[in-house]
Structures are given as structure tokens and as C-alpha cells.
C-alpha positions, 0 to 999 in steps of 0.5 A: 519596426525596420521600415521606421527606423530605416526612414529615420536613419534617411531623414538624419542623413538628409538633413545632415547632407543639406549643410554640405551642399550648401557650404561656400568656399572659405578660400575666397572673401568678396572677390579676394581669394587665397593665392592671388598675385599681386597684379589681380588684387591691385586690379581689385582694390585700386590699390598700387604695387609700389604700396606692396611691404615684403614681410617674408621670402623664404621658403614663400614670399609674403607681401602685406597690403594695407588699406 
């Protein structure tokens, strides 16, 4: 009986251990990852500085790209 129940215990655990291994990052999206300056998101959407919007600056600068 405890041999059954502790097999069953290992395959939920298992089971439930595969969905960790196998979860990806959030902070990133297609090359883009949160925190990137400017100058590397500019390299990676051919886009230009001078299309930058400022949007916040304190306490955090917060700059808007549209395209």
C-alpha cells in the first residue's frame, strides 16, 4: 500500500516538475527584452533615436517607441 501510494505521490510530482522545466523567460519577446537601452533596441528594429518620446523621468525615465 505504501510502495503504491508513494509511486503515485513521484509520478505527481513529476508530472508537475515537467511544466517548470519547461517555462520560458517572460522578460523577453522576439530578441526584445525587458530593460534594454535604447541604442540596442534601435539596432534591433531599425528604428532611429530621434523617434524616441520621453513619457516619464522620475524617479525612472520611460521612453516610448512606436512602429
Amino acid at each position: 500500500m505504501i510502495s503504491i501510494r508513494n509511486l503515485a505521490v513521484s509520478i505527481s510530482w513529476l508530472a508537475l516538475s515537467t511544466s517548470l522545466l519547461c517555462a520560458v523567460d517572460l522578460s523577453t519577446y522576439r530578441g526584445f527584452q525587458l530593460g534594454m537601452n535604447l541604442p540596442a533596441i534601435e539596432k534591433l528594429a531599425d528604428l532611429k533615436l530621434a523617434e524616441a518620446k520621453m513619457i516619464h523621468q522620475r524617479p525612472a525615465v520611460i521612453e516610448q517607441l512606436e512602429w
